[in-house]
N, C-alpha and C positions, 0 to 999 in steps of 0.2 A: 181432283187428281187422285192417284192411287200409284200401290206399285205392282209393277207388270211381273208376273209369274211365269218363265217360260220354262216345258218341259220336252227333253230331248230322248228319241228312244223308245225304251220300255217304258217311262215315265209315261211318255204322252199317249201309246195303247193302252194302259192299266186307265188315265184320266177319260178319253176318249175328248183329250183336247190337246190343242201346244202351246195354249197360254189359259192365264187367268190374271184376274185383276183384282188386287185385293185395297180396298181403303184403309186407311192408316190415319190418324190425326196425328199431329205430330211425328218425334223421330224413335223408333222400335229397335229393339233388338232383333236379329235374323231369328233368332229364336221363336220369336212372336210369330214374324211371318210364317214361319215352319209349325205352328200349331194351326194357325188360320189355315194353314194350305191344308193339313189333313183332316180339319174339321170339315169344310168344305168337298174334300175331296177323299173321304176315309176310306177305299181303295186302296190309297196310296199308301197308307199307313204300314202296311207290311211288306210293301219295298221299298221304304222310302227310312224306315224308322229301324235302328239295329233292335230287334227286341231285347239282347239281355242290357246292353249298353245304354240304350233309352236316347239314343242317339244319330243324326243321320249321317254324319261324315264317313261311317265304315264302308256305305253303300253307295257316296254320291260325291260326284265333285259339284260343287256350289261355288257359284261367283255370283258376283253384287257387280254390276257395271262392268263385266268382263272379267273384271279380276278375282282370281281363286281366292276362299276366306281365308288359308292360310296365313298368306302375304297381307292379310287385313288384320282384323281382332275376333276371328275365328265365329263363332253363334252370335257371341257379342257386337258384331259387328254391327251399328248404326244402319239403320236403312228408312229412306223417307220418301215421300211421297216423289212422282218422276223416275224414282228408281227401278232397275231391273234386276231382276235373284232369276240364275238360269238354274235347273236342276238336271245333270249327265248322269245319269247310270254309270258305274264302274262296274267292269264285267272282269269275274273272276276265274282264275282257271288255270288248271296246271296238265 
């Protein structure tokens, strides 16, 4: 088993995929997977990653089985094998 990676958008031109599959043993932090995803895929790493912030939520709404991390426990958020972390580009603009 593993957990499904899907990316939406620019996510998925910059990967030049709409998913990935990442194995996990036991249960992770979002954070992990979000290190795996851009080792794996280090492209992404600078649209995916706030450079000064060292962080991705400025740039992306992440859910874990649908739901936004918000309304979860944020990077903290539990994630294990079966599970899916989508990543949407937030697109800014005035």
């Amino acid at each position: 088993m593993a957990i499904t990676v899907k990316f939406i958008g620019a996510f998925r031109g910059i990967s030049g995929k709409s998913s990935l599959s990442i194995k996990v043993k036991g249960v992770v932090p979002l954070s992990k997977v979000i290190e795996r995803v851009v080792e794996e895929q280090p492209k992404l790493k600078r649209v995916l990653i706030d450079p000064e912030l060292e962080d991705p939520r400025p740039n992306t709404l992440i859910l874990v089985n649908g739901k936004e991390i918000s309304v979860l426990n944020g990077l903290n958020t539990i994630v294990e094998n079966g599970d899916e972390v989508t990543f949407v580009p937030i697109v800014h603009g005035g």
